[in-house]
C-alpha positions as YAML, in Angstrom:
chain: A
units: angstrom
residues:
- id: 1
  name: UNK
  ca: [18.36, 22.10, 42.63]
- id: 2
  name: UNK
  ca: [18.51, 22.81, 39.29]
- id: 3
  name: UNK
  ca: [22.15, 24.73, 39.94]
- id: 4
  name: UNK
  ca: [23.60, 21.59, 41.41]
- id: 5
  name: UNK
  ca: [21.93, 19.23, 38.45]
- id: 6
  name: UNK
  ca: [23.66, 21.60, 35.72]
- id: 7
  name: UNK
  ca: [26.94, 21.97, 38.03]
- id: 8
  name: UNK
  ca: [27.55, 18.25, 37.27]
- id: 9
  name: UNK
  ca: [26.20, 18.10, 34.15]
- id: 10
  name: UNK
  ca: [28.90, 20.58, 33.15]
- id: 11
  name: UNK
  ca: [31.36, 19.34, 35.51]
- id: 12
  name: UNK
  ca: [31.04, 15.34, 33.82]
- id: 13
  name: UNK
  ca: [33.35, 13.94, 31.30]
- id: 14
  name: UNK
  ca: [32.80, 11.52, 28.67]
- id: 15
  name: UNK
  ca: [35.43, 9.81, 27.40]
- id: 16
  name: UNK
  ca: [35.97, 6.74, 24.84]
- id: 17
  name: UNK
  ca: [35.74, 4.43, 27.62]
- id: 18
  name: UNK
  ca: [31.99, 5.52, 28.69]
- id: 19
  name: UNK
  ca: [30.84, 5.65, 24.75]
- id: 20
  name: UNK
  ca: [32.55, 2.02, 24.85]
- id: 21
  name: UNK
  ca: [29.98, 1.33, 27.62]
- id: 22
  name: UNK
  ca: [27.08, 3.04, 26.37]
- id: 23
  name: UNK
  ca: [27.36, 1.27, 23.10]
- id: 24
  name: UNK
  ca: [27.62, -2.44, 24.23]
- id: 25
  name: UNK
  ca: [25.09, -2.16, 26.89]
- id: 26
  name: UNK
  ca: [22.89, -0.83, 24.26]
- id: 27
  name: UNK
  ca: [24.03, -3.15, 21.68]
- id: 28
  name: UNK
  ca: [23.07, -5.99, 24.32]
- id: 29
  name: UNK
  ca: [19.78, -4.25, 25.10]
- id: 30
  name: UNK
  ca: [19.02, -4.26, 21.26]
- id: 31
  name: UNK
  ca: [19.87, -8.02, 20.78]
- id: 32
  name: UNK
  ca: [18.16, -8.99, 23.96]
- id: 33
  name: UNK
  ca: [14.64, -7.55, 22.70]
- id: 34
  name: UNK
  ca: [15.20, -9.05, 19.13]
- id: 35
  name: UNK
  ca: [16.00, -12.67, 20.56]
- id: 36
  name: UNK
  ca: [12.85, -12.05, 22.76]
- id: 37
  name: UNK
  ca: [10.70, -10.29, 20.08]
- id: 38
  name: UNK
  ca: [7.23, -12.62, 19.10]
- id: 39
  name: UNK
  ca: [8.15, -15.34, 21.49]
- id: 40
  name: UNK
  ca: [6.26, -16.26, 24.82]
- id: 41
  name: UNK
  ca: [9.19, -14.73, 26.77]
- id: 42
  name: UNK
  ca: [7.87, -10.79, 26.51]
- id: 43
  name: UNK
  ca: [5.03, -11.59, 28.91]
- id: 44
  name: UNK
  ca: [7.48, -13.16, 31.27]
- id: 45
  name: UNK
  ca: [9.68, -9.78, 30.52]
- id: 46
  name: UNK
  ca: [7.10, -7.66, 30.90]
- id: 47
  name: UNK
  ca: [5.99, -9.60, 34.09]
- id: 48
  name: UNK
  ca: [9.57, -9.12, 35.62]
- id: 49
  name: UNK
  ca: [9.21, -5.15, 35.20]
- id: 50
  name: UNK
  ca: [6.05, -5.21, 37.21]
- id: 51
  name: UNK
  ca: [7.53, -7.41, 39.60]
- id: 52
  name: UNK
  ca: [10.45, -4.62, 40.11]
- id: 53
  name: UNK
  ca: [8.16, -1.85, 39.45]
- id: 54
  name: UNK
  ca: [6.17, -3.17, 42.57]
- id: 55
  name: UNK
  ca: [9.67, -3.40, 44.66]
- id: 56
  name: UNK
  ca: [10.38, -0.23, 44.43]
- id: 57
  name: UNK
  ca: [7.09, 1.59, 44.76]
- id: 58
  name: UNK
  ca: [6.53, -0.20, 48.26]
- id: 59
  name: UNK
  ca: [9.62, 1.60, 49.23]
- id: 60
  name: UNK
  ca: [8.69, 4.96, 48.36]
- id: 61
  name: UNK
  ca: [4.71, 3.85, 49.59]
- id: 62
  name: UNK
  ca: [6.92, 2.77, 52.92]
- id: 63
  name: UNK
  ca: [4.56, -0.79, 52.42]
- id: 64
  name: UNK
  ca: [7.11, -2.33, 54.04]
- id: 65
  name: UNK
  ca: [5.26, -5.95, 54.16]
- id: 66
  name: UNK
  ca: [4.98, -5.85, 50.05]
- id: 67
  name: UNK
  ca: [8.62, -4.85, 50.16]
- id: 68
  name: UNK
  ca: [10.03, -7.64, 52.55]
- id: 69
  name: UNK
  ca: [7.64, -10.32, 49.98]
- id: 70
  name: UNK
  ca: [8.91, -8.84, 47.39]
- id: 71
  name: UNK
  ca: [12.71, -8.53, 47.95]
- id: 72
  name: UNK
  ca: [12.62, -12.48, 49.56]
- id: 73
  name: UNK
  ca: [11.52, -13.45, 46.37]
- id: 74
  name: UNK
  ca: [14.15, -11.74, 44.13]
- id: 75
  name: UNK
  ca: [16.85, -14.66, 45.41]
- id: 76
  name: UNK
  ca: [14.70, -16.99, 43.76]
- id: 77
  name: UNK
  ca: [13.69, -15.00, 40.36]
- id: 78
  name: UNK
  ca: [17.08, -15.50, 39.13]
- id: 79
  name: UNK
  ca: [16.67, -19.56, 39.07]
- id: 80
  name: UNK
  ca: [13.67, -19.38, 38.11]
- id: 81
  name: UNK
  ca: [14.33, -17.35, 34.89]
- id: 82
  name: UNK
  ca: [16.87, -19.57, 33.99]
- id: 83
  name: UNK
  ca: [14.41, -22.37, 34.04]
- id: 84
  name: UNK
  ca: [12.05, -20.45, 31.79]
- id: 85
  name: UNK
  ca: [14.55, -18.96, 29.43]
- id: 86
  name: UNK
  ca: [16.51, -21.92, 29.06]
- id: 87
  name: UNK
  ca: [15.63, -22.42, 25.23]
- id: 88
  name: UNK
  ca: [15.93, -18.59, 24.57]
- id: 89
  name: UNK
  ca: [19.53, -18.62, 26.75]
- id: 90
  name: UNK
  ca: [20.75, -21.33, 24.51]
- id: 91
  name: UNK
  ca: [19.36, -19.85, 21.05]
- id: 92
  name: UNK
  ca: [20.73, -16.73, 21.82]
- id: 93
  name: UNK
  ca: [24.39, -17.62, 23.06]
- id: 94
  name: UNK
  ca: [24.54, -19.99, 19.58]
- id: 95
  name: UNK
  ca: [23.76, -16.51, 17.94]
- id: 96
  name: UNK
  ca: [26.61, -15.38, 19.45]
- id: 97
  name: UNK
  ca: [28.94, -17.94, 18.76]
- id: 98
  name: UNK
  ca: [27.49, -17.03, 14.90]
- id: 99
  name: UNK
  ca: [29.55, -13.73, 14.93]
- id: 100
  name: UNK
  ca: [32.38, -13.42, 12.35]
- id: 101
  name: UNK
  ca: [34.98, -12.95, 14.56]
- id: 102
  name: UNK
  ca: [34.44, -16.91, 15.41]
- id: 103
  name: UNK
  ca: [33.70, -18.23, 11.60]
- id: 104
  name: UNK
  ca: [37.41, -19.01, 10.91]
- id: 105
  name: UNK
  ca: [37.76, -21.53, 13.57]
- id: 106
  name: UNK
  ca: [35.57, -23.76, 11.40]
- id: 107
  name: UNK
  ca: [36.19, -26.49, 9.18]
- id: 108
  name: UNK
  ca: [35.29, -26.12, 5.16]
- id: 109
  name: UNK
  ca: [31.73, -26.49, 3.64]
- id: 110
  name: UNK
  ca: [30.10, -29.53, 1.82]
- id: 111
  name: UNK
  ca: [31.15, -29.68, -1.70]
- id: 112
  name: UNK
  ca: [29.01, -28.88, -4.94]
- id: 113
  name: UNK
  ca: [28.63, -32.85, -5.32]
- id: 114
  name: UNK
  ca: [27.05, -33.20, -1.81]
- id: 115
  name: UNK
  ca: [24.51, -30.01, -2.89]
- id: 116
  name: UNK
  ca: [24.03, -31.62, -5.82]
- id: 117
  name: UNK
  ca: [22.87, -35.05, -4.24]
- id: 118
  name: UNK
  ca: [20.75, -33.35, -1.74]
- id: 119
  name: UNK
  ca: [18.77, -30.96, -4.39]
- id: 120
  name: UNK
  ca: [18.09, -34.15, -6.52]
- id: 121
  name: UNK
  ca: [16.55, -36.54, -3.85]
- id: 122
  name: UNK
  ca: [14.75, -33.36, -2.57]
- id: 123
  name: UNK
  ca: [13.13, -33.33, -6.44]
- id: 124
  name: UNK
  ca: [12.43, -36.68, -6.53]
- id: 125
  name: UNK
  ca: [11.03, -36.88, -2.89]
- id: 126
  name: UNK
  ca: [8.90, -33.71, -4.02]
- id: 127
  name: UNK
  ca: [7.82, -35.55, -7.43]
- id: 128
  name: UNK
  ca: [6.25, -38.04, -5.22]
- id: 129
  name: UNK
  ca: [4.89, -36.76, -2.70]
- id: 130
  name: UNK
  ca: [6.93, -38.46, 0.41]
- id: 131
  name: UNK
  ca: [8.00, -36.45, 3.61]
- id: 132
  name: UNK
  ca: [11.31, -35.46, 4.25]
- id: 133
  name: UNK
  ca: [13.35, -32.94, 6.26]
- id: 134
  name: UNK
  ca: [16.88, -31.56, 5.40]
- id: 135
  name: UNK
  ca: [18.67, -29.45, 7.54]
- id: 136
  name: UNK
  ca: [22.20, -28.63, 6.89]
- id: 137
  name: UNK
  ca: [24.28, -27.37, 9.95]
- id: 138
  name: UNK
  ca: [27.10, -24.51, 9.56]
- id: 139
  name: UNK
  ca: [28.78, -23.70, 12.30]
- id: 140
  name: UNK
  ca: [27.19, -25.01, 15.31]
- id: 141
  name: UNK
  ca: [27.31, -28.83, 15.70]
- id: 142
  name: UNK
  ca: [24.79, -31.28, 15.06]
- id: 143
  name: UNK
  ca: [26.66, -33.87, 17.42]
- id: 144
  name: UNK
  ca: [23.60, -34.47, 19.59]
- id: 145
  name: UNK
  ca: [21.19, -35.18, 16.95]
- id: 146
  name: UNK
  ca: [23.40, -37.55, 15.50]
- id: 147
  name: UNK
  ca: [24.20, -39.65, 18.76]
- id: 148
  name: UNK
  ca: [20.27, -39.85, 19.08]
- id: 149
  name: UNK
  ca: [19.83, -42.14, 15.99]
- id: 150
  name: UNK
  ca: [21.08, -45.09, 14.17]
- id: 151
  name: UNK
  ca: [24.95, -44.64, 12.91]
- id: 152
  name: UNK
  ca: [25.57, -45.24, 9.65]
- id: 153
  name: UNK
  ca: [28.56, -43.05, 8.45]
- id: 154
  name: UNK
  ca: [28.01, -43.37, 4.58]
- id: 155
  name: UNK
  ca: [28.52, -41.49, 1.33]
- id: 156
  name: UNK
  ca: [25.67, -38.89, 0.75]
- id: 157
  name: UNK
  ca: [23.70, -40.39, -2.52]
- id: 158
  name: UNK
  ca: [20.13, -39.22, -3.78]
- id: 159
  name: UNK
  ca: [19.45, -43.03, -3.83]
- id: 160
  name: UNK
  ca: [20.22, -44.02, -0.31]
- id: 161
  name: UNK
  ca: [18.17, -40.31, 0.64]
- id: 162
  name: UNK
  ca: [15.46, -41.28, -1.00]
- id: 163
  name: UNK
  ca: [14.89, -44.91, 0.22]
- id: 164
  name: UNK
  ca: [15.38, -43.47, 3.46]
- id: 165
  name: UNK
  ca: [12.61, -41.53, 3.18]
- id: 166
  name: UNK
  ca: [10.01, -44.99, 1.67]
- id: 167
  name: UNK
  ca: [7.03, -45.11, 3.57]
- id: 168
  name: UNK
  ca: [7.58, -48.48, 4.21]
- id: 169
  name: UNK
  ca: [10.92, -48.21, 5.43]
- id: 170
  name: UNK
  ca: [11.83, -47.87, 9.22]
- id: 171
  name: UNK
  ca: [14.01, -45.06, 9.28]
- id: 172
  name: UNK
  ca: [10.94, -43.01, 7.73]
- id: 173
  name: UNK
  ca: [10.00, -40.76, 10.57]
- id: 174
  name: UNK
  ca: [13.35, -40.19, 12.35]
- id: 175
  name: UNK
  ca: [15.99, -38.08, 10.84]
- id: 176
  name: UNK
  ca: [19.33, -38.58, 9.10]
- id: 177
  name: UNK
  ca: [22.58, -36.78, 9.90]
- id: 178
  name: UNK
  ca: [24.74, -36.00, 6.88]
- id: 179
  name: UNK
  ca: [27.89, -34.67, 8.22]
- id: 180
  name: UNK
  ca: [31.23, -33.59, 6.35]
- id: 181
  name: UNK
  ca: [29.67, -34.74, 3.06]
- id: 182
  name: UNK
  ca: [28.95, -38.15, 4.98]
- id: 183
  name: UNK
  ca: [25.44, -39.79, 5.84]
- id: 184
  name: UNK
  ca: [26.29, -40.24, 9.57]
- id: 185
  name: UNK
  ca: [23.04, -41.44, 11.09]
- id: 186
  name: UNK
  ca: [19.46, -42.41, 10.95]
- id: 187
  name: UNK
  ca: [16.53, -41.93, 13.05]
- id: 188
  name: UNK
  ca: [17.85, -39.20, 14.80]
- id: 189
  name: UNK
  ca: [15.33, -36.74, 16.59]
- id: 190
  name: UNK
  ca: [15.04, -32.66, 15.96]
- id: 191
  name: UNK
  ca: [13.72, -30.86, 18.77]
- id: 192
  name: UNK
  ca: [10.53, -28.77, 18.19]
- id: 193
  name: UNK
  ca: [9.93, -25.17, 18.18]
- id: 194
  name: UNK
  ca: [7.28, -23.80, 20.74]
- id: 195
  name: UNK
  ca: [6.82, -20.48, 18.86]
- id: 196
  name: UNK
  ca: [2.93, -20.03, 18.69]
- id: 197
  name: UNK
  ca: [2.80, -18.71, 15.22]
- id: 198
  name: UNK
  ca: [4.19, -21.83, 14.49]
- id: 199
  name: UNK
  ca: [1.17, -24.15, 15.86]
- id: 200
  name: UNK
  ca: [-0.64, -24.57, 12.62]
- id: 201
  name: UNK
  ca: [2.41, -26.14, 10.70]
- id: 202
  name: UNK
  ca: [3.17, -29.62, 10.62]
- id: 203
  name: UNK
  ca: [5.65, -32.11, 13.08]
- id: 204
  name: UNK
  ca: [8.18, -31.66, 9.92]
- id: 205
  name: UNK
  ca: [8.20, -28.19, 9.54]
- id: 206
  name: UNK
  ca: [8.24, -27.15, 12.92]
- id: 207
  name: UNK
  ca: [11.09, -29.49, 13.78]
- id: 208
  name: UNK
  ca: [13.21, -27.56, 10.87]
- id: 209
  name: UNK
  ca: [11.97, -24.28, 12.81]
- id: 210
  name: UNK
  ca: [12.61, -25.87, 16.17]
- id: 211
  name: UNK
  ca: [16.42, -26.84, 14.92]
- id: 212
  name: UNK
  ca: [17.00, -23.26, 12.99]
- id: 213
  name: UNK
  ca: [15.91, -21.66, 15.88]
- id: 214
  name: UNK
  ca: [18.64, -23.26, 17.98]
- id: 215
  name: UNK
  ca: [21.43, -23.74, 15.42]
- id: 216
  name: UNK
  ca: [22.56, -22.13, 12.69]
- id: 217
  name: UNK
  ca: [21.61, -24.96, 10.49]
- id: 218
  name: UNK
  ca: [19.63, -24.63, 7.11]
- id: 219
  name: UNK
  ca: [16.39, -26.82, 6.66]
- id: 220
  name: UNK
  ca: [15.12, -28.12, 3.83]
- id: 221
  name: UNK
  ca: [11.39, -29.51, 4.16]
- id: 222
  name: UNK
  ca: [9.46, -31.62, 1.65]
- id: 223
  name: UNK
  ca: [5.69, -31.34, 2.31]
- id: 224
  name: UNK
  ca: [3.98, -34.94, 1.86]
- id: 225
  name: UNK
  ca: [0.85, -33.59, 1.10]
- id: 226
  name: UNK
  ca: [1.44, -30.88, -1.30]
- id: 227
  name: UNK
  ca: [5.05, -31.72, -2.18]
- id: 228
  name: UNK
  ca: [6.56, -28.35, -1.82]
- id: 229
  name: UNK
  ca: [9.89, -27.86, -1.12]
- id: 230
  name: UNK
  ca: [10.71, -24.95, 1.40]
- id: 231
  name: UNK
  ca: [14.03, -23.84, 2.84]
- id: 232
  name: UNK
  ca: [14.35, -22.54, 6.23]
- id: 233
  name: UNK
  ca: [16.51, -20.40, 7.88]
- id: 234
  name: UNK
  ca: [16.92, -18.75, 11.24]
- id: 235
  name: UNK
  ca: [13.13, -19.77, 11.92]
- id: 236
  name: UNK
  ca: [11.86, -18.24, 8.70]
- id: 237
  name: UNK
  ca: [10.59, -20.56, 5.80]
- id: 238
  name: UNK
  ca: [10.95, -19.55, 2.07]
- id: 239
  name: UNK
  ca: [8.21, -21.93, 0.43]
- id: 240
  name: UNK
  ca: [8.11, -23.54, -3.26]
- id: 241
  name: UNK
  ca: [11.29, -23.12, -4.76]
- id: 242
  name: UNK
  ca: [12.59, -25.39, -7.31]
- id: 243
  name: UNK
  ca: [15.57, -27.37, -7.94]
- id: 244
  name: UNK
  ca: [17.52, -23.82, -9.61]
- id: 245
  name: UNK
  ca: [16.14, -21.95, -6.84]
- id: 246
  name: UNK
  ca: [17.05, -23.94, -4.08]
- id: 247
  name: UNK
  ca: [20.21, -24.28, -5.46]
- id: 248
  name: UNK
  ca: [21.10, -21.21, -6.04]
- id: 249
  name: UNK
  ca: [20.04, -20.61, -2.49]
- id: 250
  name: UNK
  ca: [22.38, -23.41, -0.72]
- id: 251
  name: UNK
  ca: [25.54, -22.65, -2.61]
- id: 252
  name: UNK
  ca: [26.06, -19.33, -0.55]
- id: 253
  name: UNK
  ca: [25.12, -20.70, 2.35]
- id: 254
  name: UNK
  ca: [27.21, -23.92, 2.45]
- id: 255
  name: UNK
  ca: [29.82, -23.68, 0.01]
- id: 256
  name: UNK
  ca: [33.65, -23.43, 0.70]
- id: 257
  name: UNK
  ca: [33.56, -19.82, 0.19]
- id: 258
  name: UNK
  ca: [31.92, -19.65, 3.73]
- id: 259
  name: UNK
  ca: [34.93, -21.67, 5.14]
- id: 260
  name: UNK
  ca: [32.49, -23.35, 7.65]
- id: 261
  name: UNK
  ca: [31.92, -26.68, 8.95]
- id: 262
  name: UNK
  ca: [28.55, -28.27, 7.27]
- id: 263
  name: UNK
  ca: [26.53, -31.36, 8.46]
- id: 264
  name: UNK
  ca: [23.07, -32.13, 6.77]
- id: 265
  name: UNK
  ca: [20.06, -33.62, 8.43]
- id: 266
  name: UNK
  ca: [17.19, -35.55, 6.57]
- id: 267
  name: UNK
  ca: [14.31, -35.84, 8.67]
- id: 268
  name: UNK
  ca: [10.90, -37.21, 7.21]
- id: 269
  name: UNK
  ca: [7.49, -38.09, 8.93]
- id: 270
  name: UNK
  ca: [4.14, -36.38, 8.68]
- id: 271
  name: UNK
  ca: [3.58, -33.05, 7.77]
...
């Protein structure tokens, strides 16, 4: 045995092609456990393996029952992952779509004025204390957000932000779309994330999760009971910065240098 093992050991060749192979399937393996990493979606991982794990040791055990069970279900494991990793599916083909390669094929960034606008009514939203939600897309569009809400397709001003966000004023708890340096709807809806580490936050904050999560947008959350402004990105939250620091923040991320198509959202409501 051990002849014939080293016989084809010595006898295999690797060429670029296999490397090639080895490195995207590993690659692929390395993103999949990332996207996966701190999300419900392990257990139903690590349920999978046992499921397989089973399969295969009721063929060597010859428990051919548990095998026949087994294998009938496998036809329907595949639809039935799809079903529960629809929302990690979708999050992780956007990541995809984030890769260089595709950043070109976007339109330009919001200008310095629109930043500008959007850092102010954030201050003066802050100053008194009233909700709000920001959340600037990049490359991935926005488009169903917007179509969920109230059109309004106006120029992005602190003023009209901020009397948005009045208590007394309708559009309070929905969201507005700000897109190509435009205010393009109203009482739009963000989805929200279901990441557990995430249950203690409030329906603002875990709607800019929910929408980083699935987007490559930027969020930028005004608390209504503290008035802090955070800034969140890819699901992570970078709390109490002021108006230099969230500016300095923003221009990377959505200026023309990036080359990249930018909508904003404005969502307030309780915290």
């Amino acid at each position: 045995m051990f002849d014939v093992v080293t016989g084809v050991l010595v006898g295999a060749r690797v060429g670029w092609r296999d490397l090639l192979d080895i490195a995207v399937v590993s690659f692929l393996t390395y993103e999949f456990l990332k996207l996966i990493r701190h999300t419900r979606a392990v257990q139903i991982v690590v349920g999978g393996v046992l499921v397989v794990g089973i399969y295969y040791a009721s063929e060597l055990a010859t428990l051919r029952t548990v095998n026949w069970i087994v294998g009938d279900m496998f036809g329907y494991i595949v639809f039935a992952a799809i079903v529960l990793f629809q929302a990690d599916i979708r999050r992780g083909l956007s990541r995809f779509g984030r890769a260089p390669f595709f950043r070109h094929l976007a339109r330009r960034g919001t200008t310095d004025e629109t930043i500008e606008e959007i850092v102010t009514a954030a201050g003066m939203l802050a100053s008194r204390k009233i909700g709000a939600l920001i959340a600037m897309e990049r490359g991935i569009g926005l488009r169903t957000y917007v179509d969920s809400g109230i059109l309004l397709d106006s120029r992005v001003t602190y003023d009209l932000l901020v009397s948005v966000f009045q208590p007394d004023s309708p559009l309070h708890d929905g969201a507005v779309v700000i897109q190509e340096n435009r205010v393009a709807a109203a009482a739009c809806f963000l989805p929200l994330t279901v990441n557990p580490q995430s249950t203690h936050l409030g329906t603002r904050h875990r709607a800019a999760i929910g929408l980083t999560e699935e987007s490559d947008a930027v969020a930028l959350v005004v608390s209504e009971e503290s008035g802090m402004v955070s800034l969140v990105l890819d699901g992570k939250i970078e709390r109490d910065l002021d108006a230099g620091q969230l500016t300095y923040r923003l221009e990377p991320l959505m200026g023309r240098d990036l080359d990249r198509r930018r909508t904003t959202v404005v969502q307030g409501g309780a915290p």
